[in-house]
C-alpha positions as CSV (number, residue, x, y, z in Angstrom):
1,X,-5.9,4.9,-96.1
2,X,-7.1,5.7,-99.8
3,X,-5.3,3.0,-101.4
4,X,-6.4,0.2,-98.7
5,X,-10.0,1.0,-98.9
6,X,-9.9,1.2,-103.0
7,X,-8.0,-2.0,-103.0
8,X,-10.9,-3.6,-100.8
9,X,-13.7,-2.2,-103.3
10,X,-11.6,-3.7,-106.3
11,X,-12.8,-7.7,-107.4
12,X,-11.3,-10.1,-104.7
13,X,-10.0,-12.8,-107.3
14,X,-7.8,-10.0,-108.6
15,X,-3.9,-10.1,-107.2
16,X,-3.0,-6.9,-105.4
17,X,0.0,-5.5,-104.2
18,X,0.6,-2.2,-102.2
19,X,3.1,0.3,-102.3
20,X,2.9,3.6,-100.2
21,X,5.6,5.7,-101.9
22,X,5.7,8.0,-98.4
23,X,7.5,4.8,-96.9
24,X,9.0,2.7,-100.2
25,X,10.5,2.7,-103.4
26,X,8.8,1.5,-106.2
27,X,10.7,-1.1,-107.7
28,X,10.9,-2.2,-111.6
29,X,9.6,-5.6,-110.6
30,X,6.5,-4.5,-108.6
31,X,5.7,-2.7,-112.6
32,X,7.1,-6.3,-114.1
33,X,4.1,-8.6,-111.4
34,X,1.4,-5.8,-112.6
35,X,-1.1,-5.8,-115.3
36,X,-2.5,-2.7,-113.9
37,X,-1.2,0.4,-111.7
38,X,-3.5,2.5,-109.6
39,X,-2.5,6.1,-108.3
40,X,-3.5,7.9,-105.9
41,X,-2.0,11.2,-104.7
42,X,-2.7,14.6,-102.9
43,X,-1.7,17.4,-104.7
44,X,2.1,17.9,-103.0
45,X,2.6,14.3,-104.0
46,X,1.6,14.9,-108.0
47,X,5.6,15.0,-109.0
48,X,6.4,11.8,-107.9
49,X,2.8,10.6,-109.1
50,X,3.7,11.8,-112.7
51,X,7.1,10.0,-112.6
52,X,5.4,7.0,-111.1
53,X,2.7,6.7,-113.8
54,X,5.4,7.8,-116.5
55,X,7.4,4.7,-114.8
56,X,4.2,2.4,-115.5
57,X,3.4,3.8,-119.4
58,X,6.7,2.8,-120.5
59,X,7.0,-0.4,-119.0
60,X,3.0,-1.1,-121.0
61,X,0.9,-1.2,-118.0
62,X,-2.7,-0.1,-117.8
63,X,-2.6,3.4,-115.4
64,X,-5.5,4.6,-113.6
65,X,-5.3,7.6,-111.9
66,X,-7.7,9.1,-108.6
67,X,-6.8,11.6,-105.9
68,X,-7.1,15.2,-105.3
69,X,-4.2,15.8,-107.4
70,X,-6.5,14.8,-110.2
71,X,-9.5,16.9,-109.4
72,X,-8.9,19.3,-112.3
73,X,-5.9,20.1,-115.5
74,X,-5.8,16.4,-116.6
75,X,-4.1,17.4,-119.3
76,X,-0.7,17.8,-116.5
77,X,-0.9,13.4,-116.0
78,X,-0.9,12.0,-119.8
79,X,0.7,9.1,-118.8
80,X,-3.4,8.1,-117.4
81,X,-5.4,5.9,-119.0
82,X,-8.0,6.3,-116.9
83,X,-9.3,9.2,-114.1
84,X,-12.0,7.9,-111.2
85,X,-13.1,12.1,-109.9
86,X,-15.0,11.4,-107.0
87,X,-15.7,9.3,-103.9
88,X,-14.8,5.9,-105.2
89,X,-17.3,4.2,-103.9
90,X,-20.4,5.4,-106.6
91,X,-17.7,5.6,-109.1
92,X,-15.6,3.0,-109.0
93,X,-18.1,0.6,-110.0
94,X,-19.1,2.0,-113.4
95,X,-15.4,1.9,-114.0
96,X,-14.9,-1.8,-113.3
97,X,-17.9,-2.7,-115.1
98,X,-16.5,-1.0,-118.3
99,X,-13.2,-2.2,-117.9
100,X,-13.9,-6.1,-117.4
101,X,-15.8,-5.5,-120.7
102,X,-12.8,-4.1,-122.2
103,X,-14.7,-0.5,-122.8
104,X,-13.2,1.9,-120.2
105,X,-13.4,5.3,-120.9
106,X,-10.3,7.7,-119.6
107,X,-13.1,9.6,-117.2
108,X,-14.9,8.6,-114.3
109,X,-16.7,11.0,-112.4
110,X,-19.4,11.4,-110.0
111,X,-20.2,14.6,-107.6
112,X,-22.5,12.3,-105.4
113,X,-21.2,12.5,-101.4
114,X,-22.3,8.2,-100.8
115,X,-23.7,7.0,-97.5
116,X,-21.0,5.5,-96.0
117,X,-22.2,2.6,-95.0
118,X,-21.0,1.7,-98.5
119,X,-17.6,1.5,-97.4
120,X,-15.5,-1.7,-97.4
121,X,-13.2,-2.4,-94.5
122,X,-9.4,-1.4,-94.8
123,X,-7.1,-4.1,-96.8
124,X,-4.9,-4.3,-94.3
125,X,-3.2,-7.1,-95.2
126,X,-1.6,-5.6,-98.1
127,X,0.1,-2.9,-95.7
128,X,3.8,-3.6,-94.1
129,X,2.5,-1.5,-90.5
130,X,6.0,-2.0,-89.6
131,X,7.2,1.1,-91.6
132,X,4.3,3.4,-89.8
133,X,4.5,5.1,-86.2
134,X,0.3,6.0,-86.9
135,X,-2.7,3.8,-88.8
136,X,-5.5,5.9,-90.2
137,X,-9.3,5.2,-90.0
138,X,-12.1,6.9,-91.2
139,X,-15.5,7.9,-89.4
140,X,-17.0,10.7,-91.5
141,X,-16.3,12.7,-94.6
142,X,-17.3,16.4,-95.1
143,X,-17.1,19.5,-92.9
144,X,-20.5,21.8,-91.8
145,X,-18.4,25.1,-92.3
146,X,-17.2,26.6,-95.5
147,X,-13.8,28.2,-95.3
148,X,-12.9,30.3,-98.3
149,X,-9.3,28.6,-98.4
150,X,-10.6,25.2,-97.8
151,X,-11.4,22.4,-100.5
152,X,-13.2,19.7,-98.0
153,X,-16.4,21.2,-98.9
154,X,-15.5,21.3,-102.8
155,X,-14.5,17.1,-102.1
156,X,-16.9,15.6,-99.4
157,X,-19.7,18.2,-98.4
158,X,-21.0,20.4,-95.8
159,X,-23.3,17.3,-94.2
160,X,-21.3,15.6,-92.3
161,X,-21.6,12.0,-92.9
162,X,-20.8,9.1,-90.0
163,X,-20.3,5.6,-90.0
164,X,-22.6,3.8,-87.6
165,X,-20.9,2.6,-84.2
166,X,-20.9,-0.9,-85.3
167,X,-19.3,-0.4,-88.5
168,X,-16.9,1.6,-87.0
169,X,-16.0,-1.4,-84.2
170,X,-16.2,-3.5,-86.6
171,X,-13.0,-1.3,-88.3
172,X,-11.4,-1.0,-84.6
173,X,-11.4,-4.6,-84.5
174,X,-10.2,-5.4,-87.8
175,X,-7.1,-3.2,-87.1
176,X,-6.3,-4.6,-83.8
177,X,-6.8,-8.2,-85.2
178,X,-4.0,-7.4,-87.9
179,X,-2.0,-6.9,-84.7
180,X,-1.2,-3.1,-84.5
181,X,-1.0,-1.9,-81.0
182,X,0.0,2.3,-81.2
183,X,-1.5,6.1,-82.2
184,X,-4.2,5.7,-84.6
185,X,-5.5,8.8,-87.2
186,X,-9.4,9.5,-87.4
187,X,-8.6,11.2,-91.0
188,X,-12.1,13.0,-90.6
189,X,-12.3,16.5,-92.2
190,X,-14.4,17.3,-88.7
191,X,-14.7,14.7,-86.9
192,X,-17.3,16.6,-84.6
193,X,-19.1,17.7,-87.6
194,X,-21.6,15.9,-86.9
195,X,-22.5,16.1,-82.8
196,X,-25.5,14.0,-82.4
197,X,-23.9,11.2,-84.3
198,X,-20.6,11.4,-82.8
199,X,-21.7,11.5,-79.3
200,X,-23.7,7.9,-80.1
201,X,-20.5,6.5,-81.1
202,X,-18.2,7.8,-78.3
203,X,-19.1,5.9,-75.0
204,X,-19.6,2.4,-77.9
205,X,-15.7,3.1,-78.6
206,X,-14.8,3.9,-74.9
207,X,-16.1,0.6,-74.0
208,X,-14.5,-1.4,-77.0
209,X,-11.1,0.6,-76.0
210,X,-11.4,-0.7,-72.0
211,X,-12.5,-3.9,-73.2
212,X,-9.3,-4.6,-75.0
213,X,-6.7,-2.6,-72.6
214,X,-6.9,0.6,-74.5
215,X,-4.3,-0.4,-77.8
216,X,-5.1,2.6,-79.7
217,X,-4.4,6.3,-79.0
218,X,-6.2,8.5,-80.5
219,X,-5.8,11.5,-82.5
220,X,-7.9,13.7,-84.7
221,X,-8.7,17.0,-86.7
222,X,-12.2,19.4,-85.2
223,X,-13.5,22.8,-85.0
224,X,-12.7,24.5,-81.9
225,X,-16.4,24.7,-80.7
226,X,-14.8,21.5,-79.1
227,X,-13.5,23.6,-76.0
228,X,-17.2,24.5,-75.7
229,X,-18.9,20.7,-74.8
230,X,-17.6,19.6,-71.6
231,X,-19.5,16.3,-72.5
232,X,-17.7,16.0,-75.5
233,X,-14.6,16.6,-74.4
234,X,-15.0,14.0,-71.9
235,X,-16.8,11.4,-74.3
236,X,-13.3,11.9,-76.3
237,X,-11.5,11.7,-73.1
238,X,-13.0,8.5,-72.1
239,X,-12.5,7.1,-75.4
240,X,-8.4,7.7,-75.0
241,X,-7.9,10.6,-77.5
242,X,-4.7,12.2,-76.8
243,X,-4.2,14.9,-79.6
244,X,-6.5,17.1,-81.5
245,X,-5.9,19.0,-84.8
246,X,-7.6,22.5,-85.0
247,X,-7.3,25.1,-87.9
248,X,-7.2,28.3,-85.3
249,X,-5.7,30.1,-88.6
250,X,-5.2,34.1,-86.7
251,X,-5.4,36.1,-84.5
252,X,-7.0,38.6,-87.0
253,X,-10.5,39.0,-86.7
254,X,-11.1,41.0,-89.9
255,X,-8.6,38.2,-91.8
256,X,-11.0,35.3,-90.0
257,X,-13.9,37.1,-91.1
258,X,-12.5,37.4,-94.7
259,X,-11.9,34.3,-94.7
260,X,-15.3,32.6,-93.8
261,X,-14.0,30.8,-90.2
262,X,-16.9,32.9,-88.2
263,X,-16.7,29.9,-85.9
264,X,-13.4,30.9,-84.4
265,X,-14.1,34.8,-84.1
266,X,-15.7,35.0,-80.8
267,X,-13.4,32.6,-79.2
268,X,-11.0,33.0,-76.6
269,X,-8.2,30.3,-77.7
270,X,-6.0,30.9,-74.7
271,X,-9.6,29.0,-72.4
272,X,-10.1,26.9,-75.8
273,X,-6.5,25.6,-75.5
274,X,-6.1,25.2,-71.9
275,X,-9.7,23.5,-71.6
276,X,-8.9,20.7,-74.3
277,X,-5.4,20.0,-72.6
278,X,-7.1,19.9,-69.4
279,X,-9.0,16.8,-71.0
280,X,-5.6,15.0,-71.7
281,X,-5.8,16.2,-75.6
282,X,-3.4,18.0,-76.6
283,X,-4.2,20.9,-79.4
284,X,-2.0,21.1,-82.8
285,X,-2.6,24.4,-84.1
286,X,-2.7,25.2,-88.2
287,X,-2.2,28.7,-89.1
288,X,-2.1,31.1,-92.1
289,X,-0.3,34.3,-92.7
290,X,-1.3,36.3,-96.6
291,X,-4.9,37.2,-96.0
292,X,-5.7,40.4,-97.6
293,X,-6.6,41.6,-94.2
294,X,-3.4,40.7,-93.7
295,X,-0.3,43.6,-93.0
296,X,3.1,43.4,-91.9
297,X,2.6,43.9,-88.2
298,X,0.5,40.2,-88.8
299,X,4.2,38.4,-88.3
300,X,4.2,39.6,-85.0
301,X,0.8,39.3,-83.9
302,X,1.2,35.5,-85.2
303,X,3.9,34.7,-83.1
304,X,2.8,36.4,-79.6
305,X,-0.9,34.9,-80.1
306,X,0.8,31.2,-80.8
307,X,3.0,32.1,-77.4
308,X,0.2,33.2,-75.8
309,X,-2.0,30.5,-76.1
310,X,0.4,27.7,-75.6
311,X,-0.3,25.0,-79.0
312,X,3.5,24.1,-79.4
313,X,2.7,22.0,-82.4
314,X,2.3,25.4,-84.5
315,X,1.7,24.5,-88.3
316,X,2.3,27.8,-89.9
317,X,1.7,28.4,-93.8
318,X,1.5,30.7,-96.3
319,X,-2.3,31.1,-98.1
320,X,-2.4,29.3,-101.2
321,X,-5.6,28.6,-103.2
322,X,-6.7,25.1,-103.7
323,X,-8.7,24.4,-106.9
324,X,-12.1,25.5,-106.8
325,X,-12.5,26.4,-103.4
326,X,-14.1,30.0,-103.0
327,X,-10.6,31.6,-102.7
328,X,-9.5,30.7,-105.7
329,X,-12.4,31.4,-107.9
330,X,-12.8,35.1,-106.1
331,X,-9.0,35.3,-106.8
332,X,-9.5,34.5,-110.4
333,X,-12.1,36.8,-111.2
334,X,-10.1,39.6,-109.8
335,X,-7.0,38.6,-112.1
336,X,-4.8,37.4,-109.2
337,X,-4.5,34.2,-109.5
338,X,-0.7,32.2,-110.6
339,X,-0.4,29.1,-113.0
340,X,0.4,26.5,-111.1
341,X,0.3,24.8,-107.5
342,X,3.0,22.8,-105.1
343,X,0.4,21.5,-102.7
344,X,2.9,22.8,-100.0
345,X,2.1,25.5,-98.6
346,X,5.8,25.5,-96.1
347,X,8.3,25.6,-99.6
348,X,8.0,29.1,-100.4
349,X,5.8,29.1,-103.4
350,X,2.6,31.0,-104.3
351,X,-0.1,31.3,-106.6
352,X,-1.5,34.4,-105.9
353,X,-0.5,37.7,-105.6
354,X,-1.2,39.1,-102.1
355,X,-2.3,42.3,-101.0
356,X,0.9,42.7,-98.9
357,X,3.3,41.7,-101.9
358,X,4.7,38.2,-102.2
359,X,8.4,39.7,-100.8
360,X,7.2,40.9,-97.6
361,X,5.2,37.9,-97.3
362,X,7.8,35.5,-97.8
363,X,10.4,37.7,-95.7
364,X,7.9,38.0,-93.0
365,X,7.1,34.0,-92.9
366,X,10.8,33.4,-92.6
367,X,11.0,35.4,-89.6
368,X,7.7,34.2,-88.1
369,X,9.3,30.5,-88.2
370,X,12.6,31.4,-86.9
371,X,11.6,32.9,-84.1
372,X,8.1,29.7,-83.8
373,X,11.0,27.5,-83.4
374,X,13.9,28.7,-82.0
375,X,14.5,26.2,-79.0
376,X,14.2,28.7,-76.4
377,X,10.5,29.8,-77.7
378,X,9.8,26.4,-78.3
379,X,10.4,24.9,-74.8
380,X,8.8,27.7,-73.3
381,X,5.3,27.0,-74.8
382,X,6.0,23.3,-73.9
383,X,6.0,23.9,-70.1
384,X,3.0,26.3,-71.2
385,X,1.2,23.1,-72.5
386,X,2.8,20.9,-69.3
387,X,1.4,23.4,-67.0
388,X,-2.4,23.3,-68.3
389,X,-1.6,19.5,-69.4
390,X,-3.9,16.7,-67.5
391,X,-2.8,13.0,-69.0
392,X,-5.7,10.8,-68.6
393,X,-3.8,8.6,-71.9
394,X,-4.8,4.8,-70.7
395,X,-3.2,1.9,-71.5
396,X,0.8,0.4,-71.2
397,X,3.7,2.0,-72.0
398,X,4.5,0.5,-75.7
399,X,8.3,-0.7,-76.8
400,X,8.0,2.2,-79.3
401,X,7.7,4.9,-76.4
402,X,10.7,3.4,-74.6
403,X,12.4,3.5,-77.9
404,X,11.7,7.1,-78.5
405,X,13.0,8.0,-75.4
406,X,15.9,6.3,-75.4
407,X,16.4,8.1,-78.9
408,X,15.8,11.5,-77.7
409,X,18.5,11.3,-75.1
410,X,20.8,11.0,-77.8
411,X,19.1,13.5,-80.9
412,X,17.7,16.1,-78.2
413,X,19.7,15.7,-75.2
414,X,23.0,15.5,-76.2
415,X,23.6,16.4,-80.2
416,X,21.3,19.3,-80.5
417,X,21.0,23.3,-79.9
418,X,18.0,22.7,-77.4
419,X,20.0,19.8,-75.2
420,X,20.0,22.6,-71.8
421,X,16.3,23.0,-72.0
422,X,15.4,19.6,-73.2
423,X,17.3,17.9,-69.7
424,X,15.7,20.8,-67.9
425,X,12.2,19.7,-69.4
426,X,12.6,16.5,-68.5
427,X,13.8,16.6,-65.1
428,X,10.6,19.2,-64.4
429,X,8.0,16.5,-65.9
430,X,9.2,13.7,-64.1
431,X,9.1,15.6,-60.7
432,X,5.9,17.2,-61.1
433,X,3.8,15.9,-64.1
434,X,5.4,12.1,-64.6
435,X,2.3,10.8,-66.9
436,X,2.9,13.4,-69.6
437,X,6.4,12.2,-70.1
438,X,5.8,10.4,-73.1
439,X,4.4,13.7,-74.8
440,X,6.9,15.7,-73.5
441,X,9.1,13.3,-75.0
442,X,7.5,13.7,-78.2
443,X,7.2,17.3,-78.6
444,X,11.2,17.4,-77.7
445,X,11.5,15.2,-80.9
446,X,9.3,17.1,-83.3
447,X,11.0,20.2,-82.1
448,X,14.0,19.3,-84.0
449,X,11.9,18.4,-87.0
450,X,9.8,21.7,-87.0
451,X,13.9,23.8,-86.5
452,X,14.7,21.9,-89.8
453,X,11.2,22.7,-91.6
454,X,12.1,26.1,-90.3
455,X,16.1,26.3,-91.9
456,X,14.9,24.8,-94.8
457,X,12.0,27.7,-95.3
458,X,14.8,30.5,-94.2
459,X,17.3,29.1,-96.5
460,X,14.4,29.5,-99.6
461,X,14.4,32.1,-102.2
462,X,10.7,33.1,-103.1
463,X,9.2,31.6,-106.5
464,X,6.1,32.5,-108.4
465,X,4.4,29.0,-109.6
């Protein structure tokens, strides 16, 4: 989504060409067509982004270079020519300016949060969607809340800002005219930061999606005080959003507290849960084990509260500090801080010593996942989520959904570990809940990519960045 809106701010007589490294290989002759090669990349992604831009030096291209992973030590990327720090659309014009003069500097930088009415519609025609199962759009940047652990702040803000409805049709449109037809990503950091705005833009989208047959599902990351706006919920409802992201983080109220997230502390996530899937969203659930607050027994209390509550999709990490957020300068000034960051906070790396002791950390995280995802566990909190589960998801059944269950019959049903409780899933959903096939369908198939996240995590040995 990065790369297709900085392609669309670039000059329009220039040639571009796309390559999304997640889905392609970079070839020697998409280096040989370029004159210049643009990076982006998250901070997981900065190995292959080095190798990439190491790729591009020696073959005598220009390299610019923009991303999170280039927020701070840009000293680690000397392959760069040039560094755009910021929201590209106040810096990236400076830079061009420059550089069509022939007087670039290597740094670009600007701590200036735009309006974002600024923004350019997606390139999309430089994108193969073929290779996707999801598209991304983008209806705000920044978060109101300021979690010690989190960077959005540090990147985009604590005011929220939206796109107006019409720009944001405008995008709908533009998507559906370059023919996709599936799930589509609102990438927002919140995107109920901003509650005013968003419930303006709701019923415009509804109508747009009813209008054209509903072609888009919709998924997308908020704060929990979602489960609290029954007009909300139902605005999203109406507007056919079927899954909703939601850092619930612990059950720990002294590590929530610790932590900044006082928006979660007085909530009861077992109604929060159960009133969002009521509303035909299903919840995906990020936690964090290594708070200070933290102790052994947290393991435990992790996995019953995840049980308990019923958000199958369970992303479980291990704290790491991100650049600059509040964690990581409070962890610096007390002397506790590691060289060094992956980005991954699943591969059994660190960068900070935790209270607990990074062994019993690690040793406890291993457990916590083999237990998360061990099929048994895992199908229980599945017909959890089917009871509670209301599917108000509108449109046709797509080739891809046929497709994916076809291909589950054979991955879940019949090759893996979980096959007994996968046919016994089934054969319950299509007797009593027959609309939420297609997600039950789903979660069977991510269940067998969370057991391998799992093995790979229990098969780690721990190491100090």
């Amino acid at each position: 989504m990065g790369l297709l809106t900085v392609a669309a701010l670039l000059p329009a007589e220039w040639d571009k060409r796309l390559v999304d490294a997640n889905v392609a290989s970079l070839e020697d002759a998409d280096l040989e067509w370029a004159d210049v090669v643009l990076v982006s990349a998250m901070l997981v992604q900065s190995p292959s982004a080095k190798s990439i831009m190491r790729r591009a030096k020696h073959a005598g291209k220009i390299v610019v270079a923009g991303g999170p992973a280039f927020r701070g030590h840009l000293e680690h990327f000397p392959d760069a020519d040039h560094f755009i720090i910021g929201e590209s659309e106040v810096v990236m014009p400076a830079f061009l300016q420059d550089f069509t003069r022939g007087v670039a500097k290597r740094e670009y930088g600007s701590s200036e949060h735009p309006n974002l009415k600024s923004t350019p519609l997606p390139a999309w025609g430089l994108l193969k969607m073929r290779d996707y199962v999801s598209m991304a759009l983008q209806y705000s940047r920044g978060c109101p809340f300021d979690c010690e652990f989190c960077d959005i702040v540090v990147m985009n803000g604590r005011r929220p800002r939206v796109k107006r409805p019409e720009q944001m049709i405008q995008e709908f449109q533009s998507l559906y005219d370059a023919g996709w037809r599936d799930s589509v990503f609102i990438v927002d950091d919140n995107f109920i930061g901003n509650i005013v705005q968003v419930k303006e833009f709701l019923p415009v989208l509804a109508e747009w999606q009813k209008r054209h047959n509903y072609p888009f599902k919709l998924m997308t990351e908020a704060s929990v005080n979602l489960a609290l706006d029954e007009e909300l919920m139902e605005m999203m409802s109406a507007a056919n959003f079927h899954k909703v992201f939601i850092g619930i983080e612990t059950p720990s109220t002294q590590s929530l507290v610790e932590c900044g997230k006082k928006q979660n502390v007085r909530t009861d996530f077992s109604v929060a849960v159960r009133e969002i899937h009521q509303h035909g969203m299903q919840v995906m659930g990020g936690f964090i084990v290594g708070f200070d607050n933290d102790t052994p027994s947290i393991f435990d209390q992790q996995f019953k509260f995840i049980q308990e509550i019923g958000v199958v999709t369970a992303m479980v990490g291990v704290l790491n500090a991100l650049p600059h957020t509040r964690l990581w300068n409070r962890l610096k000034s007390e002397g506790r801080l590691f060289d060094g960051l992956s980005g991954e906070n699943t591969d059994a790396c660190i960068n900070f010593n935790p209270i607990m002791g990074c062994d019993v950390l690690l040793e406890g995280y291993k457990k916590l996942l083999g237990v998360l995802y061990s099929p048994k566990k895992y199908y229980d909190r599945i017909s959890m989520f089917l009871s509670s589960y209301n599917p108000t998801s509108r449109g046709r059944i797509v080739r891809t959904d046929v497709q994916a269950f076809l291909k589950s019959m054979w991955a879940v049903g019949i090759v893996s570990s979980a096959r007994i409780h996968y046919w016994k899933l089934i054969l319950k959903t299509v007797v009593t809940k027959p609309k939420a096939l297609s997600a039950v369908v789903e979660l069977a198939i991510l269940g067998l990519h969370f057991e391998r996240v799992s093995r790979r995590v229990m098969n780690s040995t721990f190491s100090r960045l």
